[in-house]
TORVEX-561471 format. One line per field, with one value per residue (C-alpha): residue number from 1; residue in one letter; z, x, y. Coordinates in nm, 3 decimals, decimal comma. Layout:
N
num <- [NUM; ...]
residu <- [A; ...]
w <- [Z; ...]
u <- [X; ...]
v <- [Y; ...]
This chain:
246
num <- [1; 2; 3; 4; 5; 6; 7; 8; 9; 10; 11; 12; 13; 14; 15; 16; 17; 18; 19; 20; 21; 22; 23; 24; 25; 26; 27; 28; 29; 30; 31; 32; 33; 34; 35; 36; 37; 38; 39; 40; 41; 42; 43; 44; 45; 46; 47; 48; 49; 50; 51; 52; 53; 54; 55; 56; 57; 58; 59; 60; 61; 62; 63; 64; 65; 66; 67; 68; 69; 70; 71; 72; 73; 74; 75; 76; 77; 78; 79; 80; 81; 82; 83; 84; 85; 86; 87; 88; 89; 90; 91; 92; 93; 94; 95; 96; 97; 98; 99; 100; 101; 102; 103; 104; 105; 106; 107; 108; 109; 110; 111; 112; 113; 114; 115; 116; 117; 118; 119; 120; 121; 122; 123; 124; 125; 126; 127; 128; 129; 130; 131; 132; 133; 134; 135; 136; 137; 138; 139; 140; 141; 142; 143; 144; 145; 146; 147; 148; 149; 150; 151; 152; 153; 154; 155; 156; 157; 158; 159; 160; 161; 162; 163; 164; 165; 166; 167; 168; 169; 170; 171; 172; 173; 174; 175; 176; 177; 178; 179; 180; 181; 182; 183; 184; 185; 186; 187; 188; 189; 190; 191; 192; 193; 194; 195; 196; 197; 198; 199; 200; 201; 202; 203; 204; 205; 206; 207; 208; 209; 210; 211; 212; 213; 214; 215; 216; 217; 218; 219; 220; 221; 222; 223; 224; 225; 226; 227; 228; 229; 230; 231; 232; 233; 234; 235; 236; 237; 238; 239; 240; 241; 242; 243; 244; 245; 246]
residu <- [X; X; X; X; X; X; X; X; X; X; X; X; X; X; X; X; X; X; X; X; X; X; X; X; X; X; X; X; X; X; X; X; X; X; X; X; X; X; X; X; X; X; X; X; X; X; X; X; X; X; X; X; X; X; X; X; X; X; X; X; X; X; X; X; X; X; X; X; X; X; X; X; X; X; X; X; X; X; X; X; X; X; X; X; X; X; X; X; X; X; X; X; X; X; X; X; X; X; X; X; X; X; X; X; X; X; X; X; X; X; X; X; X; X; X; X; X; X; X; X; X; X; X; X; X; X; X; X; X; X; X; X; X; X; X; X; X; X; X; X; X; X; X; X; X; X; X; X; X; X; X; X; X; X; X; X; X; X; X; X; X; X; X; X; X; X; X; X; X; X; X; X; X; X; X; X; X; X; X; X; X; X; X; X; X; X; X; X; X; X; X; X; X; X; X; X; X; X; X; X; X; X; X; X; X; X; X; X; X; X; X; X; X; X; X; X; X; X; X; X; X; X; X; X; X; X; X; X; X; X; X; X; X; X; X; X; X; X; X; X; X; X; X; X; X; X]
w <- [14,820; 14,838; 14,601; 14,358; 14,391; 14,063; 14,082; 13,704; 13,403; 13,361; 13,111; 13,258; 13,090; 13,187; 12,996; 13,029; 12,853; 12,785; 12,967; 12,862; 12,716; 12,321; 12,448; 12,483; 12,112; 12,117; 12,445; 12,442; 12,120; 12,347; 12,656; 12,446; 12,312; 12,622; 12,756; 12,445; 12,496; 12,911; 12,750; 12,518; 12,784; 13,092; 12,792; 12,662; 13,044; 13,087; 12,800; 12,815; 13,169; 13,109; 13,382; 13,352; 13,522; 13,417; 13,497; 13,431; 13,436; 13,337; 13,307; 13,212; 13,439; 13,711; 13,864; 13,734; 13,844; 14,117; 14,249; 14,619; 14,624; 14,371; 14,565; 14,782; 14,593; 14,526; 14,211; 13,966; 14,084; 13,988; 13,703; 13,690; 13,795; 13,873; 13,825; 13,890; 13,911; 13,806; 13,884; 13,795; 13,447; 13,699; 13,914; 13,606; 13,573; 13,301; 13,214; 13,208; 13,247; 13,633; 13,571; 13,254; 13,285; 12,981; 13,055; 13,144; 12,967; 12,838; 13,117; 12,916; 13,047; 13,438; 13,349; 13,175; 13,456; 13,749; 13,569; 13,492; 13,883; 14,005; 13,815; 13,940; 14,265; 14,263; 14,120; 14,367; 14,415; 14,106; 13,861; 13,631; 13,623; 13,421; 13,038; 13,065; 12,823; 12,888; 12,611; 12,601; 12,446; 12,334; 12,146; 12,152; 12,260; 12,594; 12,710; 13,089; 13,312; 13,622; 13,698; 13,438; 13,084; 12,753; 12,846; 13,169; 13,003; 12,738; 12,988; 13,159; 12,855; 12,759; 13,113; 13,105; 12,775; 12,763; 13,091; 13,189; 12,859; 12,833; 12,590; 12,477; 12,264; 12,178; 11,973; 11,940; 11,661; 11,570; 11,579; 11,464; 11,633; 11,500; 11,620; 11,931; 11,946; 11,792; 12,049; 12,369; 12,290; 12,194; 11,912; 11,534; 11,475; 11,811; 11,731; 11,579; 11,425; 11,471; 11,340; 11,630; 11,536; 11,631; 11,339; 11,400; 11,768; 11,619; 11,373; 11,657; 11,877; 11,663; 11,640; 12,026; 12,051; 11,791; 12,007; 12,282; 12,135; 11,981; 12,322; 12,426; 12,151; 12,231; 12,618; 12,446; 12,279; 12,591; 12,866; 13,011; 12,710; 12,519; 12,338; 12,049; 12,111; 12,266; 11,994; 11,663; 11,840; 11,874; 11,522; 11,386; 11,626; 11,496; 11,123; 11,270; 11,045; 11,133; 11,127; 11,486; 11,596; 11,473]
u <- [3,977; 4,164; 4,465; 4,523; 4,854; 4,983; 5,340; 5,450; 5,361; 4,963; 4,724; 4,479; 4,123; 3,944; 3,596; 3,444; 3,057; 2,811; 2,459; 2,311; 1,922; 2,010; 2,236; 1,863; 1,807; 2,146; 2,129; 2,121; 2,384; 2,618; 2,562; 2,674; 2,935; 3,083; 3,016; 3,199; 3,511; 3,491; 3,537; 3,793; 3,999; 3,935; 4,024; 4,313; 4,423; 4,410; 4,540; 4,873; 4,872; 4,881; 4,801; 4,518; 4,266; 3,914; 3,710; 3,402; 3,259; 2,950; 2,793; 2,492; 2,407; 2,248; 2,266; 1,936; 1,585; 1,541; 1,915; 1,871; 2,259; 2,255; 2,206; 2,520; 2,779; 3,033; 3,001; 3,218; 3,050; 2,679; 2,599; 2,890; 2,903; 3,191; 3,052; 3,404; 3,735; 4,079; 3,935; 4,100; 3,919; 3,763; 3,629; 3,408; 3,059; 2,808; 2,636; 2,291; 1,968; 2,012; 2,412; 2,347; 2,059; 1,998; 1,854; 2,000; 2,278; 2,635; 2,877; 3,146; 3,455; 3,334; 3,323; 3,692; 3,807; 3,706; 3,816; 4,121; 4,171; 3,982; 4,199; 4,518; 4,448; 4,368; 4,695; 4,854; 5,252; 5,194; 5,095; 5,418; 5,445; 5,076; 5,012; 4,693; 4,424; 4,092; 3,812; 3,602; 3,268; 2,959; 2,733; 2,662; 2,891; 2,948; 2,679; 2,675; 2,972; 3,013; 3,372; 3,630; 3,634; 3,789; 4,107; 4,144; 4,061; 4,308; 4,577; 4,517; 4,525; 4,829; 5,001; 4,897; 5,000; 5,310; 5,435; 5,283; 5,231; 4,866; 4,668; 4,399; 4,095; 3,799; 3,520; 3,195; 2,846; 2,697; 2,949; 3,322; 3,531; 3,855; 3,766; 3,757; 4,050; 4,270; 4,105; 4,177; 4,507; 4,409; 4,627; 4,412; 4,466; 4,282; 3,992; 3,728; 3,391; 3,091; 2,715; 2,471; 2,282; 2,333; 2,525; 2,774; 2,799; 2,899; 3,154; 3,317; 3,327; 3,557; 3,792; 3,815; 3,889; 4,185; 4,296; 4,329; 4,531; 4,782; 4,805; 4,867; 5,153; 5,277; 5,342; 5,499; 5,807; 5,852; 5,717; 5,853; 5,792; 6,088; 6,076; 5,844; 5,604; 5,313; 5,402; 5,351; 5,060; 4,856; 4,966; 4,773; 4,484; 4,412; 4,595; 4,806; 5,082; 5,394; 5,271; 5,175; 5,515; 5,731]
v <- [8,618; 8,272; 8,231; 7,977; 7,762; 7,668; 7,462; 7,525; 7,735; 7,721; 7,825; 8,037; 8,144; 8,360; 8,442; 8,817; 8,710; 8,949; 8,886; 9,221; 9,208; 9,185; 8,882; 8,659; 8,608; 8,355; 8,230; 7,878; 7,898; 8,095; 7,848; 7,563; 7,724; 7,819; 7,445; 7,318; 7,568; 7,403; 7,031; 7,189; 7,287; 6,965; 6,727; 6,921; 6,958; 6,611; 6,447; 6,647; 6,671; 7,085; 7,261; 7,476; 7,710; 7,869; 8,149; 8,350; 8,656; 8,740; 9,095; 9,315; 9,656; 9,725; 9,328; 9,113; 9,141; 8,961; 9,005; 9,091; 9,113; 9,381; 9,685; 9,606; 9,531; 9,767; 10,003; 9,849; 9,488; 9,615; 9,432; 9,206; 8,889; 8,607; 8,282; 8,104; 8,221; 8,078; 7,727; 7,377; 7,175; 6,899; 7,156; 7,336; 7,357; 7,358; 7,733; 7,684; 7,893; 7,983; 8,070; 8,238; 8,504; 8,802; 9,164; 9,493; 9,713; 9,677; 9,735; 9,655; 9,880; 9,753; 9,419; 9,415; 9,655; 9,392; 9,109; 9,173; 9,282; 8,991; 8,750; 8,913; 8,895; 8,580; 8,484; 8,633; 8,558; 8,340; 8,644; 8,570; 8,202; 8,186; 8,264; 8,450; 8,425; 8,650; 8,601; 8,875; 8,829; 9,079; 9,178; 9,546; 9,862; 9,984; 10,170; 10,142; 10,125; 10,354; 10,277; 10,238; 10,436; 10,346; 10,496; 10,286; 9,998; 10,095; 10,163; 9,804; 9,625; 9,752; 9,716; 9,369; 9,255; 9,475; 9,393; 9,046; 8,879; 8,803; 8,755; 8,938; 8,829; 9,077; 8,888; 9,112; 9,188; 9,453; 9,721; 9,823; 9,570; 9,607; 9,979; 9,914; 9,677; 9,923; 10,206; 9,992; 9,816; 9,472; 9,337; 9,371; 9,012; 8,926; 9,121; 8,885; 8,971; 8,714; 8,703; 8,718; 8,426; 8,034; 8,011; 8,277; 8,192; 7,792; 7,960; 8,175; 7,814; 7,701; 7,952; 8,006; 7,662; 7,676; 7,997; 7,759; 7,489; 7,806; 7,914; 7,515; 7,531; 7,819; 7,646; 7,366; 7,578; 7,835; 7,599; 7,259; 7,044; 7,034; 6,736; 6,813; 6,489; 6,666; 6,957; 6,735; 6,555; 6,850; 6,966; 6,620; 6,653; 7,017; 7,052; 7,306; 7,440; 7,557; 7,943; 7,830; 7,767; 7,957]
Protein backbone atom coordinates (compact mmCIF):
# COMPACT_ATOMS: atom_id res chain seq x y z
CA UNK A 1 0.00 0.00 0.00
CA UNK A 2 1.54 3.47 -1.05
CA UNK A 3 1.87 6.07 1.76
CA UNK A 4 0.58 9.39 1.87
CA UNK A 5 3.15 12.36 2.39
CA UNK A 6 1.66 15.07 4.34
CA UNK A 7 4.31 18.13 5.15
CA UNK A 8 2.26 19.72 8.18
CA UNK A 9 -0.63 18.97 10.49
CA UNK A 10 -3.64 17.58 8.22
CA UNK A 11 -7.13 16.84 8.73
CA UNK A 12 -7.81 13.48 7.75
CA UNK A 13 -11.49 11.86 7.14
CA UNK A 14 -12.09 8.96 6.85
CA UNK A 15 -15.88 7.67 6.25
CA UNK A 16 -16.82 3.89 7.41
CA UNK A 17 -20.70 3.88 5.37
CA UNK A 18 -22.96 1.24 5.68
CA UNK A 19 -23.99 -0.52 2.23
CA UNK A 20 -25.90 -3.37 3.90
CA UNK A 21 -29.60 -4.26 2.25
CA UNK A 22 -31.89 -2.00 4.72
CA UNK A 23 -29.31 0.82 3.60
CA UNK A 24 -31.50 0.88 -0.18
CA UNK A 25 -34.58 2.66 1.14
CA UNK A 26 -32.14 6.07 1.63
CA UNK A 27 -29.81 5.58 -0.95
CA UNK A 28 -29.74 8.38 -3.10
CA UNK A 29 -30.33 10.71 0.30
CA UNK A 30 -27.15 9.14 1.70
CA UNK A 31 -25.17 9.54 -1.75
CA UNK A 32 -25.84 13.20 -1.68
CA UNK A 33 -25.10 13.58 1.56
CA UNK A 34 -21.86 12.11 1.39
CA UNK A 35 -21.20 14.23 -1.97
CA UNK A 36 -22.18 17.36 0.01
CA UNK A 37 -19.79 16.45 3.12
CA UNK A 38 -16.81 15.90 -0.17
CA UNK A 39 -17.54 19.76 -1.29
CA UNK A 40 -17.56 20.57 2.43
CA UNK A 41 -14.25 19.50 2.85
CA UNK A 42 -12.30 20.47 -1.09
CA UNK A 43 -13.80 24.04 -0.40
CA UNK A 44 -12.86 24.27 3.19
CA UNK A 45 -9.33 22.79 2.06
CA UNK A 46 -8.97 25.32 -0.33
CA UNK A 47 -10.13 28.41 0.98
CA UNK A 48 -7.83 28.15 4.10
CA UNK A 49 -5.25 26.42 2.38
CA UNK A 50 -5.79 23.42 5.24
CA UNK A 51 -4.41 20.50 4.38
CA UNK A 52 -6.64 17.72 4.12
CA UNK A 53 -7.19 14.06 3.12
CA UNK A 54 -10.42 11.76 2.51
CA UNK A 55 -11.32 8.33 2.54
CA UNK A 56 -13.98 5.72 2.24
CA UNK A 57 -15.03 2.64 3.19
CA UNK A 58 -17.89 1.11 2.36
CA UNK A 59 -19.31 -2.25 3.70
CA UNK A 60 -22.14 -4.86 3.71
CA UNK A 61 -21.18 -8.92 4.06
CA UNK A 62 -20.30 -11.32 2.08
CA UNK A 63 -18.90 -8.73 -1.00
CA UNK A 64 -22.01 -7.83 -3.60
CA UNK A 65 -23.60 -10.01 -6.12
CA UNK A 66 -21.84 -9.93 -8.90
CA UNK A 67 -18.34 -9.28 -7.08
CA UNK A 68 -15.96 -11.75 -8.78
CA UNK A 69 -13.30 -10.32 -6.34
CA UNK A 70 -15.29 -11.39 -3.42
CA UNK A 71 -14.32 -14.86 -2.91
CA UNK A 72 -10.56 -13.84 -2.64
CA UNK A 73 -10.15 -11.35 -0.54
CA UNK A 74 -9.01 -11.87 2.77
CA UNK A 75 -11.63 -12.53 5.65
CA UNK A 76 -11.89 -9.34 7.32
CA UNK A 77 -12.02 -7.67 3.52
CA UNK A 78 -15.30 -9.82 2.55
CA UNK A 79 -17.86 -7.47 2.48
CA UNK A 80 -15.89 -4.39 2.93
CA UNK A 81 -14.90 -2.25 0.56
CA UNK A 82 -12.27 0.87 0.19
CA UNK A 83 -13.44 3.09 -2.35
CA UNK A 84 -10.50 5.71 -1.64
CA UNK A 85 -8.15 6.07 0.94
CA UNK A 86 -6.52 9.11 2.71
CA UNK A 87 -6.79 10.97 -0.68
CA UNK A 88 -6.19 14.84 -1.32
CA UNK A 89 -9.90 17.20 -1.79
CA UNK A 90 -9.00 17.66 -5.71
CA UNK A 91 -8.44 14.12 -6.11
CA UNK A 92 -12.26 13.08 -4.74
CA UNK A 93 -14.88 11.59 -6.54
CA UNK A 94 -18.59 11.71 -6.61
CA UNK A 95 -20.53 8.37 -4.93
CA UNK A 96 -22.90 7.33 -7.27
CA UNK A 97 -24.89 4.15 -8.17
CA UNK A 98 -21.80 1.94 -9.40
CA UNK A 99 -19.57 3.20 -6.14
CA UNK A 100 -22.40 2.95 -3.85
CA UNK A 101 -24.23 -0.52 -4.14
CA UNK A 102 -26.99 -1.84 -1.13
CA UNK A 103 -27.57 -5.66 -0.21
CA UNK A 104 -26.05 -8.06 2.18
CA UNK A 105 -25.55 -7.89 6.10
CA UNK A 106 -24.05 -5.54 8.72
CA UNK A 107 -20.39 -6.19 9.05
CA UNK A 108 -20.00 -3.56 11.24
CA UNK A 109 -17.02 -4.62 13.77
CA UNK A 110 -14.93 -5.81 10.22
CA UNK A 111 -15.53 -2.80 8.62
CA UNK A 112 -14.29 -0.47 11.73
CA UNK A 113 -11.55 -3.11 12.38
CA UNK A 114 -9.99 -2.71 8.65
CA UNK A 115 -10.44 0.80 8.56
CA UNK A 116 -8.97 1.90 11.19
CA UNK A 117 -5.80 -0.45 10.09
CA UNK A 118 -6.07 0.55 6.56
CA UNK A 119 -5.90 4.21 7.41
CA UNK A 120 -2.88 3.70 9.66
CA UNK A 121 -0.97 2.16 7.41
CA UNK A 122 -1.40 4.35 5.06
CA UNK A 123 -0.20 7.10 7.20
CA UNK A 124 2.64 5.52 7.75
CA UNK A 125 5.73 7.57 9.45
CA UNK A 126 3.15 10.40 9.41
CA UNK A 127 0.56 8.61 11.93
CA UNK A 128 1.10 11.55 14.64
CA UNK A 129 1.36 14.64 12.63
CA UNK A 130 -2.61 14.09 11.38
CA UNK A 131 -5.88 14.85 13.49
CA UNK A 132 -7.93 11.92 12.54
CA UNK A 133 -11.51 12.03 12.04
CA UNK A 134 -13.38 8.56 11.05
CA UNK A 135 -17.29 8.97 10.53
CA UNK A 136 -18.90 5.94 10.96
CA UNK A 137 -22.29 5.58 9.50
CA UNK A 138 -25.30 2.77 9.73
CA UNK A 139 -28.26 1.84 9.95
CA UNK A 140 -28.84 -1.42 11.70
CA UNK A 141 -26.62 -3.45 14.41
CA UNK A 142 -23.82 -5.63 13.73
CA UNK A 143 -24.88 -8.74 12.62
CA UNK A 144 -22.12 -10.18 10.43
CA UNK A 145 -18.46 -9.75 10.94
CA UNK A 146 -16.00 -12.75 10.93
CA UNK A 147 -12.97 -10.95 12.23
CA UNK A 148 -13.11 -8.43 14.92
CA UNK A 149 -15.75 -8.48 17.99
CA UNK A 150 -17.09 -5.67 20.13
CA UNK A 151 -14.31 -5.94 22.45
CA UNK A 152 -11.60 -5.50 19.71
CA UNK A 153 -13.27 -2.84 18.35
CA UNK A 154 -13.58 -1.43 21.82
CA UNK A 155 -9.94 -1.92 22.53
CA UNK A 156 -8.96 -0.04 19.12
CA UNK A 157 -11.06 2.73 19.69
CA UNK A 158 -9.75 3.41 22.78
CA UNK A 159 -5.97 2.89 21.75
CA UNK A 160 -6.60 5.26 19.08
CA UNK A 161 -8.27 8.02 20.75
CA UNK A 162 -6.34 7.62 24.00
CA UNK A 163 -3.06 7.38 22.53
CA UNK A 164 -3.24 9.10 19.01
CA UNK A 165 -5.94 11.63 19.43
CA UNK A 166 -8.58 10.82 16.92
CA UNK A 167 -11.69 11.43 16.72
CA UNK A 168 -14.42 9.32 16.79
CA UNK A 169 -18.01 9.84 15.43
CA UNK A 170 -20.74 6.98 15.59
CA UNK A 171 -24.06 8.21 13.85
CA UNK A 172 -26.60 5.19 13.42
CA UNK A 173 -31.05 4.33 13.24
CA UNK A 174 -32.83 1.98 14.42
CA UNK A 175 -31.16 0.86 17.50
CA UNK A 176 -29.51 2.10 20.96
CA UNK A 177 -26.75 4.27 19.80
CA UNK A 178 -25.53 5.90 22.68
CA UNK A 179 -25.40 2.05 23.75
CA UNK A 180 -23.16 1.18 21.66
CA UNK A 181 -20.97 4.24 21.92
CA UNK A 182 -20.70 3.86 25.54
CA UNK A 183 -20.04 -0.20 24.90
CA UNK A 184 -17.13 0.44 22.36
CA UNK A 185 -15.39 3.57 23.70
CA UNK A 186 -16.63 6.32 21.55
CA UNK A 187 -17.17 9.53 23.54
CA UNK A 188 -21.41 9.98 24.44
CA UNK A 189 -21.33 13.34 22.91
CA UNK A 190 -20.09 11.80 19.52
CA UNK A 191 -22.73 9.37 19.37
CA UNK A 192 -25.54 10.80 17.16
CA UNK A 193 -28.99 9.37 16.46
CA UNK A 194 -30.59 9.96 12.87
CA UNK A 195 -34.11 9.04 11.23
CA UNK A 196 -33.64 6.64 8.33
CA UNK A 197 -35.50 8.58 5.93
CA UNK A 198 -34.31 11.52 3.38
CA UNK A 199 -35.14 13.77 5.94
CA UNK A 200 -33.09 12.43 8.72
CA UNK A 201 -30.20 11.62 6.42
CA UNK A 202 -30.45 15.88 5.40
CA UNK A 203 -30.59 16.67 9.24
CA UNK A 204 -27.48 14.41 10.01
CA UNK A 205 -25.67 16.39 6.74
CA UNK A 206 -25.62 19.18 8.58
CA UNK A 207 -24.30 18.26 11.62
CA UNK A 208 -21.33 16.26 10.05
CA UNK A 209 -20.52 19.21 8.30
CA UNK A 210 -20.41 21.46 11.54
CA UNK A 211 -18.20 18.43 12.99
CA UNK A 212 -15.86 19.29 10.32
CA UNK A 213 -15.47 22.92 10.69
CA UNK A 214 -15.01 22.10 14.91
CA UNK A 215 -12.40 19.87 13.90
CA UNK A 216 -11.06 22.87 11.33
CA UNK A 217 -11.14 25.13 14.59
CA UNK A 218 -9.82 23.00 16.65
CA UNK A 219 -6.48 22.98 13.97
CA UNK A 220 -6.56 26.63 14.13
CA UNK A 221 -5.78 26.94 18.15
CA UNK A 222 -3.28 23.73 18.31
CA UNK A 223 -2.10 23.87 14.64
CA UNK A 224 0.02 26.52 12.65
CA UNK A 225 -2.51 29.28 12.58
CA UNK A 226 -1.90 31.43 15.30
CA UNK A 227 -3.19 34.54 14.39
CA UNK A 228 -6.91 34.20 14.98
CA UNK A 229 -7.97 35.51 11.26
CA UNK A 230 -8.88 32.21 9.76
CA UNK A 231 -10.38 31.44 13.48
CA UNK A 232 -13.06 34.42 13.57
CA UNK A 233 -13.67 33.87 9.81
CA UNK A 234 -14.92 30.52 10.18
CA UNK A 235 -16.80 31.57 13.39
CA UNK A 236 -18.97 34.10 10.86
CA UNK A 237 -19.20 31.59 8.06
CA UNK A 238 -20.77 28.95 10.50
CA UNK A 239 -22.28 31.04 13.77
CA UNK A 240 -19.86 29.27 15.79
CA UNK A 241 -19.69 30.33 19.45
CA UNK A 242 -16.97 30.32 21.56
CA UNK A 243 -18.00 26.75 23.18
CA UNK A 244 -15.97 25.70 20.02
CA UNK A 245 -12.84 27.15 21.12
CA UNK A 246 -12.35 27.08 24.20
Amino acid sequence: MDRVIIMNKAIVNLIILDSSGSMCSIKEPIMESFNSQIQSIKDSSKQHDIQSFAGLIVFSSGGWFGDEGAEKRKPEENGVKTIFLCEKPEALQPLNGETYQTGGGTALYDAIGYGIKALSQKLGYYFQSCKVLVTIFTDGEENSSRCYNGGQIADLIKEHQDEHDWTFVYIGANHDVAKFARDHNILATNALQYAASGKGVQEMTRKLEDEHYRLLCQHCRRGRYQSGLLREKLIKQRGFGPFFLD
